[in-house]
C-alpha positions, 0 to 999 in steps of 0.5 A: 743196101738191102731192102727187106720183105718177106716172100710168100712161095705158095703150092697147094691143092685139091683139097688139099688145095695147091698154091701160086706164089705170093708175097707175106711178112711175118706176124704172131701166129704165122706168114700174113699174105701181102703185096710187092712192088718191088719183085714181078712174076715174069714168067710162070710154067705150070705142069699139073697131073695126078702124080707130079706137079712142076712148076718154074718161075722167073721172078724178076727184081723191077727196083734199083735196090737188092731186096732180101727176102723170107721164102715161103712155100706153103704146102696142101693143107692136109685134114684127116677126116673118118674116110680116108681117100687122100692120095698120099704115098708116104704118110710117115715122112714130114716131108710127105709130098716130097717137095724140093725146091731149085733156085737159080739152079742150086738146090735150096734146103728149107726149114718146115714149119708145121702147124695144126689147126682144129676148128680154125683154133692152132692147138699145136702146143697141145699135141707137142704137150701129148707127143702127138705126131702131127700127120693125121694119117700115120700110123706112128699117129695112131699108136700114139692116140691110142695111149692119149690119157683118159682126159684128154681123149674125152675132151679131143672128142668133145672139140672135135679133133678125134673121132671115136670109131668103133672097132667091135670087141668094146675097142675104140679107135680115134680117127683124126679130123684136125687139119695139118698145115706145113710150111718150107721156107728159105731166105734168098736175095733178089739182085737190083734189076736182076731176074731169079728162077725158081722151081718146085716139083712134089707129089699132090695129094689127090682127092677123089671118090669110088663112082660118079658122084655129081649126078642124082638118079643119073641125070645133071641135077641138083646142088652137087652138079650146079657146085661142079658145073661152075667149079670145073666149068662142065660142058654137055659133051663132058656131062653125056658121056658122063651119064652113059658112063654111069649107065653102064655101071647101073647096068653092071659095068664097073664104077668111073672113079673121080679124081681132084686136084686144085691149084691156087692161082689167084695168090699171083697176083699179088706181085708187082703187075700181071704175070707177064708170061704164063702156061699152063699144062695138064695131063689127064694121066690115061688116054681113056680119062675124061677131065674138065676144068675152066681155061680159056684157049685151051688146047690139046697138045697130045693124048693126054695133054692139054695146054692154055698160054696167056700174056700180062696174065692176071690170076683172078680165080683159082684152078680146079681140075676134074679127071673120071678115071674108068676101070682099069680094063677099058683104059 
């Protein structure tokens, strides 16, 4: 006999935000997170940089009765927004992070699910109703906007799901603001007593900026630094080279550009105990980066990697990594 529940796989990031697995069920309008008594997180191996993020479990079915389930892997939340700096290669594909899944070592083909949201209001119909595409930034998007009728584009502006910008010679572009939120999902069976693999690797889409941004006037002040300083637990060794660093481009060097990625960890705990196996692994990407992020024990494990372990982990808070990239010449 198969005792039924819904699975809730989730990745996200940085702003997009990335997430750990959790549990769900399936209500009006969507996946509802939940809990499970039934099926614990036995291991999690997590590898994150700004070009790949990996990540293995081993789910183990702590009952004495198979449970069929509805996995869901909910991908970052993707927002359009008047200046683009989302790290996205491939903004024409649904698949748009290139997600795969393996389970137990059989590749796993899933169902996508897509949802737009504007203001916290699911206006999905809407762009179904208008042939909308619903990636903000692909151009299939744009050409398509641009033929929306007279009425609905003066009332998407009016809600605040496009932007009017000016493009001289009395053209008018609308630029997205709505947020696209995708889901990939499967059905598995968990097997009585029996441990599951699971693994996933995509793209993350990384945010960022063209310069130092959480320093006013150059010093470690203000709403943006104390936002920074608890998000990515900054240190004094990482604020003063900070500093020196935008020293120099006030002195005509070039600008360090900041890099995002989150990940959310804290859905893992909505397995049955702690995670009883994790490590965590992150790679700055160059050696003459600079990261930070919160962590305890962390170690470095190479030039650019860095490497926390725990047992009976108990996710409590999610993860927010901050890389500074230097100009292309000092790398």
């Amino acid at each position: 006999m198969l005792k039924l529940f819904t699975l809730l796989v989730a990745a996200g990031i940085a702003s997009p935000a990335l997430a750990n697995d959790t549990m769900a069920e399936v209500k009006t309008g969507g996946l509802i997170f939940a809990q499970s008594d039934d099926v614990s997180m036995a291991e999690e191996d997590l590898f994150i940089s700004s070009s790949e993020v990996r990540v293995d479990y081993v789910f183990e079915n702590v009952s004495d009765k198979d449970v069929e389930s509805l996995v869901a892997f909910p991908m970052p939340d993707i927002t359009g927004q008047v200046d683009n700096n989302s790290a996205i290669s491939d903004y024409d594909s649904d698949n748009f992070l290139h997600f795969s899944t393996v389970q137990d070592g059989r590749p796993i083909t899933a169902k996508l699910q897509q949802r737009v949201v504007s203001l916290g209001i699911d206006v999905t119909d809407e762009f179904a109703k208008n042939g909308i595409p619903v990636l903000p930034y692909s151009q299939k998007t744009a050409e398509a906007l641009a033929k929306l009728p007279e009425a609905v584009r003066k009332d998407w502006i009016a809600r605040g799901l496009v932007y009017p910008m000016d493009e001289g010679d009395a053209k008018i572009s609308l630029v997205p603001l709505w947020t696209l939120r995708s889901t990939y999902w499967w059905r598995t069976v968990f097997p009585a007593k029996k441990k599951v693999s699971v693994q996933h690797r995509y793209q993350p889409a990384v945010g960022g900026t063209v310069a130092i941004s959480f320093l006013d006037g150059g010093e470690p002040k203000g709403e943006r630094f104390e936002e920074y300083s608890r998000k990515y637990c900054l240190d004094g060794d990482f604020v003063r080279v900070a500093q020196q660093r935008a020293r120099e481009a006030e002195a005509g060097g070039a600008n360090y550009t900041e890099s995002w990625i989150s990940y959310v960890l804290s859905t893992g705990a909505n397995w049955a105990g702690p995670i009883r196996r994790f490590q965590l692994t992150v790679d700055k990407g160059k050696p003459g980066n600079l990261i930070s992020f919160c962590g305890s024990n962390v170690q470095k494990t190479g030039p650019t990697t860095f490497r926390m372990t725990s047992e009976d982990f108990d996710p409590e808070k999610d993860l927010d990594i901050l890389i500074l990239n230097p100009p292309e010449a000092a790398q």
